[in-house]
OpenMM code with the backbone's topology and positions (N, CA, C; nanometers):
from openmm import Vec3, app, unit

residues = "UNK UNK UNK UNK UNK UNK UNK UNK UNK UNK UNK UNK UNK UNK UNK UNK UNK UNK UNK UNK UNK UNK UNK UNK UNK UNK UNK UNK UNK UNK UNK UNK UNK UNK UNK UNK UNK UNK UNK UNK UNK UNK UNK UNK UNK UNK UNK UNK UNK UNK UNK UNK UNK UNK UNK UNK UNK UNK UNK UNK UNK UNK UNK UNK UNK UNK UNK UNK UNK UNK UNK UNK UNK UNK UNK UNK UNK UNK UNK UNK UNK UNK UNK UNK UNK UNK UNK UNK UNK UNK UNK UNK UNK UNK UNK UNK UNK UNK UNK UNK UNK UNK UNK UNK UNK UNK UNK UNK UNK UNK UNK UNK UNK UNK UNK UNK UNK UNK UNK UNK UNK UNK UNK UNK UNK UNK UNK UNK UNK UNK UNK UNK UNK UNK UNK UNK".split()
positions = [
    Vec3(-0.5980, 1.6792, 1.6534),
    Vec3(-0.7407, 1.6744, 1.6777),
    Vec3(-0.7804, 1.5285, 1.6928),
    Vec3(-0.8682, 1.4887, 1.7406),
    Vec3(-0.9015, 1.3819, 1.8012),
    Vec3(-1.0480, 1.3426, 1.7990),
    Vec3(-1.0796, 1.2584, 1.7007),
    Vec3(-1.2254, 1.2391, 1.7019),
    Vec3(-1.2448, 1.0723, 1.7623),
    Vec3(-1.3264, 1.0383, 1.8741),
    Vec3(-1.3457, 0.9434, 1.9162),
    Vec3(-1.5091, 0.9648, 1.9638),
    Vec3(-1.5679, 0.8464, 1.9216),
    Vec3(-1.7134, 0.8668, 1.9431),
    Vec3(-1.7826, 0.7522, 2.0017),
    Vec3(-1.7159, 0.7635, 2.1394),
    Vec3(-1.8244, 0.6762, 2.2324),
    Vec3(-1.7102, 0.5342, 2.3145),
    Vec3(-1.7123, 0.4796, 2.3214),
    Vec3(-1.6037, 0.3912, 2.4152),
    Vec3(-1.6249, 0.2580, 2.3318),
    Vec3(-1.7626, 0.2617, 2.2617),
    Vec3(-1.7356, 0.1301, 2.2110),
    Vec3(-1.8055, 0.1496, 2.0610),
    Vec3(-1.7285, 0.2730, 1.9914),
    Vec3(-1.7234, 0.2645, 1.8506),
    Vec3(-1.6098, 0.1880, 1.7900),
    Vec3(-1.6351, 0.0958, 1.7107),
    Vec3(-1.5777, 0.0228, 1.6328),
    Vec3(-1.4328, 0.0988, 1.5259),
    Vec3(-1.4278, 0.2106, 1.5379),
    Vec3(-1.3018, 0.2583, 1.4986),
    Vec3(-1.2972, 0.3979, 1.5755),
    Vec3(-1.1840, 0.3856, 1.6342),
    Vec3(-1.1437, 0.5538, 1.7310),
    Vec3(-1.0434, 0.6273, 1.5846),
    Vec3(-1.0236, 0.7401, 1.5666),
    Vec3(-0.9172, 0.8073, 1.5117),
    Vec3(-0.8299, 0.9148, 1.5263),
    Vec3(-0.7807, 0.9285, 1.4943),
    Vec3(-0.7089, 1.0615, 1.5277),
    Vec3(-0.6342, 1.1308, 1.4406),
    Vec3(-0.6840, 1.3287, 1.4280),
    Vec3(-0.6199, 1.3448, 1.2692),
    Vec3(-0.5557, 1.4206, 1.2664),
    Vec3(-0.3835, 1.4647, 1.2423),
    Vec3(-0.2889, 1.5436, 1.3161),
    Vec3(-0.2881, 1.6285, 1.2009),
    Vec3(-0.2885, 1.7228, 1.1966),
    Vec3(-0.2737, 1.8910, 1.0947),
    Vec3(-0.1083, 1.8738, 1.1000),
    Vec3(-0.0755, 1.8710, 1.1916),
    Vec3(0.0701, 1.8895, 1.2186),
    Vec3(0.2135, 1.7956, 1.1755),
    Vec3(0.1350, 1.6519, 1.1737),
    Vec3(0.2110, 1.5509, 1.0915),
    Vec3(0.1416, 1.5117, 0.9591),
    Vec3(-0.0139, 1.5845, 0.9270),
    Vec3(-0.0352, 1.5658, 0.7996),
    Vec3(-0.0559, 1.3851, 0.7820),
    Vec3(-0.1401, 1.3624, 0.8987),
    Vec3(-0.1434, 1.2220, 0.8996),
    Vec3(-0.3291, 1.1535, 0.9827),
    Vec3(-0.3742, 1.0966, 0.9410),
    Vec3(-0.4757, 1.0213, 0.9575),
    Vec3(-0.4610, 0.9065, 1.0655),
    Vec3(-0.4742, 0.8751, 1.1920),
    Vec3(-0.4390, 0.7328, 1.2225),
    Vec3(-0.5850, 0.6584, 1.2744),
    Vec3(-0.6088, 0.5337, 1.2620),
    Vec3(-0.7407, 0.5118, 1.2898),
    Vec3(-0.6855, 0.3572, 1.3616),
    Vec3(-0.7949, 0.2935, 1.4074),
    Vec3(-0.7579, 0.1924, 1.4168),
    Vec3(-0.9124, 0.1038, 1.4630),
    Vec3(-0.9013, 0.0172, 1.4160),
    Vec3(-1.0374, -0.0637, 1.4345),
    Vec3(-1.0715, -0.1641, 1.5255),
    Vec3(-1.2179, -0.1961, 1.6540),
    Vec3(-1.1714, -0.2883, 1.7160),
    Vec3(-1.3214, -0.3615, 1.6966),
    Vec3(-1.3017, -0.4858, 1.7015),
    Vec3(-1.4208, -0.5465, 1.7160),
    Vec3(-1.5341, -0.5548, 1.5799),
    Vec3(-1.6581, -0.5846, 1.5591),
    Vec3(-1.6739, -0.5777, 1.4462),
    Vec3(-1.7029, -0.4036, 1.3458),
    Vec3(-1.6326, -0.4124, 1.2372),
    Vec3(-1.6404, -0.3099, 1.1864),
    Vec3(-1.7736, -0.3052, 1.0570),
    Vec3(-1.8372, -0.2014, 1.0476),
    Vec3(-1.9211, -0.2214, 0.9048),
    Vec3(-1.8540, -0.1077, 0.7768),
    Vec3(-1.9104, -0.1083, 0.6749),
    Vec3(-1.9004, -0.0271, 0.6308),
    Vec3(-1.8996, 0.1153, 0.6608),
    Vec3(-2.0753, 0.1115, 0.7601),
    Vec3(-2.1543, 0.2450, 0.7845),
    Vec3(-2.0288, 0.2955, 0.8898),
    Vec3(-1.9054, 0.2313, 0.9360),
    Vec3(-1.8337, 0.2609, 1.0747),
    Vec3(-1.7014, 0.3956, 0.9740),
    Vec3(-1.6755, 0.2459, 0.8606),
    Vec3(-1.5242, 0.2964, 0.7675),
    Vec3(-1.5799, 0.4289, 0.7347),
    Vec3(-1.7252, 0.4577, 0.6243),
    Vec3(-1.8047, 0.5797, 0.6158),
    Vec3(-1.7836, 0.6870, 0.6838),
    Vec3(-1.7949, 0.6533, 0.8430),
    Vec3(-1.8160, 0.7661, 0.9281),
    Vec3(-1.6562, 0.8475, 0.9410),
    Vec3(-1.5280, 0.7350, 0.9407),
    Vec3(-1.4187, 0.7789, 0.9833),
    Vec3(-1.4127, 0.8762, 0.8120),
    Vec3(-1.4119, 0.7923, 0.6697),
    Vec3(-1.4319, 0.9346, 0.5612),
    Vec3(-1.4737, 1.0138, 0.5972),
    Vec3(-1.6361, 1.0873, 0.6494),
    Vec3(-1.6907, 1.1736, 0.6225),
    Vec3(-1.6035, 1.2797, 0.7531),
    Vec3(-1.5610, 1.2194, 0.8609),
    Vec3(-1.4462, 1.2854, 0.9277),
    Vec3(-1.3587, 1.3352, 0.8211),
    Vec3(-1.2835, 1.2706, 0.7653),
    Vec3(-1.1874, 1.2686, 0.7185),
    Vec3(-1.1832, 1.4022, 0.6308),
    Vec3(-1.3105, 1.4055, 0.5756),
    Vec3(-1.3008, 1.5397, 0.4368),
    Vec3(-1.3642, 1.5859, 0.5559),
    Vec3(-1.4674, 1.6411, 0.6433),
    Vec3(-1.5018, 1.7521, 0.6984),
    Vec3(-1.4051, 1.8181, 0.7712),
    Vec3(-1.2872, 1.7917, 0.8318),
    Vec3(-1.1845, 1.8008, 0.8400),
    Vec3(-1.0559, 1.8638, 0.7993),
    Vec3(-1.0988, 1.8682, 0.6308),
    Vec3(-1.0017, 1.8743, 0.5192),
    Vec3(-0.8846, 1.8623, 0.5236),
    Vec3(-0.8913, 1.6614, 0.6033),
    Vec3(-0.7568, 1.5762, 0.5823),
    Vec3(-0.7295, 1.4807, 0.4500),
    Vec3(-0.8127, 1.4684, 0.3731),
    Vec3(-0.7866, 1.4221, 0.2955),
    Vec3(-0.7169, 1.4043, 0.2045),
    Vec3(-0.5753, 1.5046, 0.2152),
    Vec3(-0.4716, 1.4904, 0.1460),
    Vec3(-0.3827, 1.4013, 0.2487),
    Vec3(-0.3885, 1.4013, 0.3344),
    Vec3(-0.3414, 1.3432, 0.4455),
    Vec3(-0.2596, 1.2254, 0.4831),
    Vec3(-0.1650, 1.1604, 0.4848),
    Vec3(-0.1246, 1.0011, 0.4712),
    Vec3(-0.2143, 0.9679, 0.5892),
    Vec3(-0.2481, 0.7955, 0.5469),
    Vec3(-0.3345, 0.6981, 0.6704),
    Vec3(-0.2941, 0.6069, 0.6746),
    Vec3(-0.2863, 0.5896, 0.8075),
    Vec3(-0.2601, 0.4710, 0.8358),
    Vec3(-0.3892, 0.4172, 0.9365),
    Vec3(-0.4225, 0.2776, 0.9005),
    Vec3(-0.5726, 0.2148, 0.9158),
    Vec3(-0.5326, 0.0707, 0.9887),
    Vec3(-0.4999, 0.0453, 1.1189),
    Vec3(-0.4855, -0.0583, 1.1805),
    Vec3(-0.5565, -0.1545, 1.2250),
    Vec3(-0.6097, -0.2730, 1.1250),
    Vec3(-0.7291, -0.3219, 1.1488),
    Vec3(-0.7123, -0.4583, 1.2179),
    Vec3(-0.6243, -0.4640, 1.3105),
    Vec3(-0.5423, -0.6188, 1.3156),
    Vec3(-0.6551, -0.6578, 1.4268),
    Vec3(-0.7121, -0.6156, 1.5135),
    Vec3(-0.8496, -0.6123, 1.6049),
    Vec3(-0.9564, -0.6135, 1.5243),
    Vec3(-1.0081, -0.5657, 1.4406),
    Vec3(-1.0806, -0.5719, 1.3759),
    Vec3(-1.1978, -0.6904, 1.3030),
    Vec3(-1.2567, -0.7024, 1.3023),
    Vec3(-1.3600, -0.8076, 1.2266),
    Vec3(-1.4334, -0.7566, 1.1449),
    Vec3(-1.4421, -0.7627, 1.0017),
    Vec3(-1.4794, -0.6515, 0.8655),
    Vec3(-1.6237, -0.7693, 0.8890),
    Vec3(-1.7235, -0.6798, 0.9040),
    Vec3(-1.8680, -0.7288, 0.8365),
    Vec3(-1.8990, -0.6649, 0.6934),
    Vec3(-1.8328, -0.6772, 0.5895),
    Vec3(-1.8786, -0.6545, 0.4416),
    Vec3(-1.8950, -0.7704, 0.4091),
    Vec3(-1.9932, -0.7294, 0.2900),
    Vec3(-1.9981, -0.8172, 0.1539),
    Vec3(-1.9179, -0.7738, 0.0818),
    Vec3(-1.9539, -0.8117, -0.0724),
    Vec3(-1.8717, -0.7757, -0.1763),
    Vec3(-1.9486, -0.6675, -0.2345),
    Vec3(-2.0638, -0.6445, -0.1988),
    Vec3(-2.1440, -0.5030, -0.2643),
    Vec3(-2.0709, -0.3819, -0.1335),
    Vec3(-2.0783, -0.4294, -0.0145),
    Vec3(-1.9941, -0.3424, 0.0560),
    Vec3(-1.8439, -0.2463, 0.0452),
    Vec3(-1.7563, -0.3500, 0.0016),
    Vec3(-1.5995, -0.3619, -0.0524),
    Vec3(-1.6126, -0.2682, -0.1826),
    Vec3(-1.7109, -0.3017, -0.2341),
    Vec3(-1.7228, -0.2025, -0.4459),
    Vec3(-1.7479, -0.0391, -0.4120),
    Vec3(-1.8838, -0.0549, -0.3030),
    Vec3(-1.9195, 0.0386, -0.2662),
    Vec3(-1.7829, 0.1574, -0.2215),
    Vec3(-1.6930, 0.0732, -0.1221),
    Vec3(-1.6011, 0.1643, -0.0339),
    Vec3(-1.5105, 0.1983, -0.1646),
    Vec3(-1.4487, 0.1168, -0.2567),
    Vec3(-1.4083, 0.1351, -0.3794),
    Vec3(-1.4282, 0.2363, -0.4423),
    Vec3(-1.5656, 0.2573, -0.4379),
    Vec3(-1.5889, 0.3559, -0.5980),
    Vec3(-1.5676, 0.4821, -0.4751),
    Vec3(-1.6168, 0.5082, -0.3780),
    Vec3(-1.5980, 0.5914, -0.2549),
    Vec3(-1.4649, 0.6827, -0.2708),
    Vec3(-1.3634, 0.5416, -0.2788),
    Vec3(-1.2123, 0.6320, -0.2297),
    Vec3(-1.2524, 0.6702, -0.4265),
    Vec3(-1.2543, 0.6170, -0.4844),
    Vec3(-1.2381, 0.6591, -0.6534),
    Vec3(-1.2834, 0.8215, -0.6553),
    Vec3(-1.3908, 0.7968, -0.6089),
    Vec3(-1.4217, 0.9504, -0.6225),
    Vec3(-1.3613, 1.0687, -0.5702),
    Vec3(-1.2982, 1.0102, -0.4544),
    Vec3(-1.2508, 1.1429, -0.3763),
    Vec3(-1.1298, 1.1673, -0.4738),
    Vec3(-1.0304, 1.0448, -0.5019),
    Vec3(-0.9339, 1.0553, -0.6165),
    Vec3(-0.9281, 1.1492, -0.7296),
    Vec3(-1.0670, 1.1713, -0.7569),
    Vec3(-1.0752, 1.2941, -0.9151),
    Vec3(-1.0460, 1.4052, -0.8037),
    Vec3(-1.0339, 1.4235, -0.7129),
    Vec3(-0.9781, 1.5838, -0.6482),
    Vec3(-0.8496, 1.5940, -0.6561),
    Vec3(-0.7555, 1.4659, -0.6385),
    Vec3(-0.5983, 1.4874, -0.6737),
    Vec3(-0.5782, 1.4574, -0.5059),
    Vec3(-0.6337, 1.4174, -0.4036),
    Vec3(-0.5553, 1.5014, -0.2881),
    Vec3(-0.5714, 1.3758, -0.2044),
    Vec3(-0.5410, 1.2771, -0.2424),
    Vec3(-0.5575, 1.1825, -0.1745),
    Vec3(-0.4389, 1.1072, -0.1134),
    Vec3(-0.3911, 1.1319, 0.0447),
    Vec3(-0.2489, 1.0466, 0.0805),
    Vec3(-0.2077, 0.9625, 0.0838),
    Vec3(-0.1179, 0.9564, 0.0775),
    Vec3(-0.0592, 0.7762, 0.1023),
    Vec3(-0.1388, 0.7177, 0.2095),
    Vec3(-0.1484, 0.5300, 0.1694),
    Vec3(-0.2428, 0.5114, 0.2865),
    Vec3(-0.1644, 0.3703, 0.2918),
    Vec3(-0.1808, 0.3336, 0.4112),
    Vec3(-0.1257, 0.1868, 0.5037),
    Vec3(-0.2172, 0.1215, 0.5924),
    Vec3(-0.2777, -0.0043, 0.5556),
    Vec3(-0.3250, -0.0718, 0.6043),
    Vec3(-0.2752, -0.1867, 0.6338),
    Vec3(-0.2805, -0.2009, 0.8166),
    Vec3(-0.2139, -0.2901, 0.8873),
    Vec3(-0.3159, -0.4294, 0.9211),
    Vec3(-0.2755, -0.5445, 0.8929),
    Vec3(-0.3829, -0.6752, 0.9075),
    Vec3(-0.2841, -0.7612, 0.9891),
    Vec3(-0.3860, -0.8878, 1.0263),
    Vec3(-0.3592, -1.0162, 1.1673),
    Vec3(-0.3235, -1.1305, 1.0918),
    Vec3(-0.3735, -1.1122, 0.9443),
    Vec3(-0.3793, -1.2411, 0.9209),
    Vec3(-0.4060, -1.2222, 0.7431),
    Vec3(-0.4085, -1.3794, 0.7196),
    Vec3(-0.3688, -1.3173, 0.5226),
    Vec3(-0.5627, -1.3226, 0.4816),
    Vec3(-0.6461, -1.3496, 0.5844),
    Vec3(-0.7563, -1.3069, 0.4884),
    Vec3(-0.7944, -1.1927, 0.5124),
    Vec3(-0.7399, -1.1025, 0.6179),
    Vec3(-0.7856, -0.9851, 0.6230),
    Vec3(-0.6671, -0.9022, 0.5218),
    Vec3(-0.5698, -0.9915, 0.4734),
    Vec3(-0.4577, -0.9374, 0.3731),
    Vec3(-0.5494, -0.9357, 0.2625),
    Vec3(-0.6174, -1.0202, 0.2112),
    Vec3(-0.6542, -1.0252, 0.0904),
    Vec3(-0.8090, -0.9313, 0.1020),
    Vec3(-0.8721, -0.9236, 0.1947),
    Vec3(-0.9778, -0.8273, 0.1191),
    Vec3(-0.9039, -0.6608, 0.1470),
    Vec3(-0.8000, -0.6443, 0.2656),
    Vec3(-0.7247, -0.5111, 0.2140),
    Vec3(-0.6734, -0.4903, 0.0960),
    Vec3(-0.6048, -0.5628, 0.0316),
    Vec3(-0.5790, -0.6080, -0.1036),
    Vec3(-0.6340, -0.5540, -0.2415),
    Vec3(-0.7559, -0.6391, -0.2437),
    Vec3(-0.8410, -0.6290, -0.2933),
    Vec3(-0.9241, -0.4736, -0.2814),
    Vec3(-0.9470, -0.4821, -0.1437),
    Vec3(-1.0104, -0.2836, -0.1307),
    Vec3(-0.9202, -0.1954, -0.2540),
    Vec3(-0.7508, -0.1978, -0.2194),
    Vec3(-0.6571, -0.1269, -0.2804),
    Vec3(-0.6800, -0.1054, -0.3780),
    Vec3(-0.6974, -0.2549, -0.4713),
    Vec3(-0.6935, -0.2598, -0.6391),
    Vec3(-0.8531, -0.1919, -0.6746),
    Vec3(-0.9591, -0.2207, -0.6013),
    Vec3(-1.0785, -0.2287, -0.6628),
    Vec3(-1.0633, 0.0016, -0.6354),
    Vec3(-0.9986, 0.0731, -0.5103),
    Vec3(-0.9946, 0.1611, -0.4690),
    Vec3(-0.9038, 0.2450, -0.6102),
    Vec3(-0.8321, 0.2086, -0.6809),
    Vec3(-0.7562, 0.2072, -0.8250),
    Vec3(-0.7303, 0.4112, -0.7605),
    Vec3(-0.6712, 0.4653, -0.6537),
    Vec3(-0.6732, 0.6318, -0.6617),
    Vec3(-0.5324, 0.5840, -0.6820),
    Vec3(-0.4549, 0.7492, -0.7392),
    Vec3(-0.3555, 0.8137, -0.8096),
    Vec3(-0.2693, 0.8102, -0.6668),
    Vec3(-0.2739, 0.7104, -0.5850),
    Vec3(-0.1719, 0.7227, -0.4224),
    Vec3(-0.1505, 0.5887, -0.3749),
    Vec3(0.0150, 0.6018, -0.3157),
    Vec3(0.0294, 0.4856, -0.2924),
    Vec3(-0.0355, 0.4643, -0.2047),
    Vec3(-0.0706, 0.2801, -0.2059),
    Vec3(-0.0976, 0.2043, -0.0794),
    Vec3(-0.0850, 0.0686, -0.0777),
    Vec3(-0.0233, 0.0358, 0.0818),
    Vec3(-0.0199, -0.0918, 0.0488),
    Vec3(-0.0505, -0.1563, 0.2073),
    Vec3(-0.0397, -0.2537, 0.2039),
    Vec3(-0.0684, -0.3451, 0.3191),
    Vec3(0.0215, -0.4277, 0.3827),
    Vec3(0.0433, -0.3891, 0.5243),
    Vec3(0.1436, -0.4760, 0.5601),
    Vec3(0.0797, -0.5471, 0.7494),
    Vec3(0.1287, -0.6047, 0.7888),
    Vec3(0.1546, -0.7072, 0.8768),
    Vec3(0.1914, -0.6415, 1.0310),
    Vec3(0.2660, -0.5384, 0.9982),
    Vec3(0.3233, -0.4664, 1.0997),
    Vec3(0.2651, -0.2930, 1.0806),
    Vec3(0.2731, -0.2763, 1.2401),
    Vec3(0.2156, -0.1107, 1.2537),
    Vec3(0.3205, -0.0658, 1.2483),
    Vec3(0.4649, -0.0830, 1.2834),
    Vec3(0.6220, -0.0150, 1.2311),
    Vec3(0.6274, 0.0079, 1.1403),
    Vec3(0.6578, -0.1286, 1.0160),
    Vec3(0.6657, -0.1197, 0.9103),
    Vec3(0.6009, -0.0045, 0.8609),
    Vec3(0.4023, -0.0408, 0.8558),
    Vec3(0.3346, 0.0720, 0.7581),
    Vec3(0.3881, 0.2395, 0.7993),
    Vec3(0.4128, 0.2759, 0.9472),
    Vec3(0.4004, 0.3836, 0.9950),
    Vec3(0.5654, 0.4349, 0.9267),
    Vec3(0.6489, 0.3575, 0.9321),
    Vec3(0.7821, 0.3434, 0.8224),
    Vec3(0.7579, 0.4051, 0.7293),
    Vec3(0.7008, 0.3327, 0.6130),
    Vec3(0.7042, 0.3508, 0.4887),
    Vec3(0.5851, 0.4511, 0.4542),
    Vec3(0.4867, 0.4935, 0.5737),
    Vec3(0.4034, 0.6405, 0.5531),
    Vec3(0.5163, 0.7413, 0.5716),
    Vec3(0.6053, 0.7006, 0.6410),
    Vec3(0.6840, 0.8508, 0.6938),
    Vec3(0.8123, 0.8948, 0.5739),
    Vec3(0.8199, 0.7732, 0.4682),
    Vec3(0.8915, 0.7800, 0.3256),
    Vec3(0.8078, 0.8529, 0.2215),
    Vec3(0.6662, 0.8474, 0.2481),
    Vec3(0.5399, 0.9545, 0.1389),
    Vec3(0.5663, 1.0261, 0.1866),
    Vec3(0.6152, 1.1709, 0.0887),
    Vec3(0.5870, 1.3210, 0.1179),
    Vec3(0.4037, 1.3419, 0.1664),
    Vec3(0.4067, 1.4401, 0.2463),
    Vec3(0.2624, 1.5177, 0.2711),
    Vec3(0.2834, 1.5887, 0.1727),
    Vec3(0.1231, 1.5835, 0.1365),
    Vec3(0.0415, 1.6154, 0.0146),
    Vec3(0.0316, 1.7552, 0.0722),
    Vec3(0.0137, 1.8847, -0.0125),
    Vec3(-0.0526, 1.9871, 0.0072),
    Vec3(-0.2338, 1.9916, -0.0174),
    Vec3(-0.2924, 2.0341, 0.0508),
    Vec3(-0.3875, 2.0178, 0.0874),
    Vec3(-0.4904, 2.1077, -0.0092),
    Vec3(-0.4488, 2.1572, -0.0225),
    Vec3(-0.5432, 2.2916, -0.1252),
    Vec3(-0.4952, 2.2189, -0.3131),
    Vec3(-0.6431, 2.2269, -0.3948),
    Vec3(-0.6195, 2.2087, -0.5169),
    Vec3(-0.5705, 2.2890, -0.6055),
] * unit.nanometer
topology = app.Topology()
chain = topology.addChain("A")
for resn in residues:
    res = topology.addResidue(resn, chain)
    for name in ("N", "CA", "C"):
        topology.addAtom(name, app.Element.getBySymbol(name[0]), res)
């Protein structure tokens, strides 16, 4: 399935039932209200057990730090459901390393994630996470 909304939305995605996988990727400046929209996909969907991979190496993050807490407590919550996939976030450079980073730790859910440099690599080491079953 394939959700893309408009030619010049700031993140296109795409969410496969079939590989049990999330892929998104970000271009140009991103906001919060953008990351938001690809979640509320995400659970209407009911991918959220789902592994992701989040390629933001195009990307330009317009957050603050009330933004970053916000997306934080966000993934936290979905976390008390149990069903949250492995997730991989791909960056250009080490300051977009460090507020992915930072998202991770402040994001504290019961699933791995980590951040790497390369879209191989992460799409690698998503395809080493078992898919989650989807039902609680």
């Amino acid at each position: 399935m394939l959700a893309v909304y408009g030619k010049r939305m700031p993140i296109i995605w795409t969410i496969s039932a079939a590989d049990h996988l999330v892929s998104a990727r970000g271009h140009g400046t991103v906001t919060l209200q953008d990351v938001e929209a690809l979640l509320d996909d995400v659970v209407v969907k009911d991918a959220l057990a789902y592994r992701k991979l989040f390629d933001g190496r195009e990307a330009i993050g317009k957050y603050d730090d009330k933004d970053v807490l916000l997306l934080g407590a966000r993934i936290q919550a979905y976390a008390t459901l149990n069903l949250t996939g492995a997730a991989a976030i791909v960056v250009a450079n080490q300051e977009q390393f460090d507020v992915a980073l930072r998202f991770a730790n402040i994001a504290q859910a019961k699933r791995p994630i980590r951040v790497f440099f390369s879209p191989e690599e992460a799409r690698a080491w998503l395809d080493t996470n078992p898919k989650l079953d989807a039902t609680p």
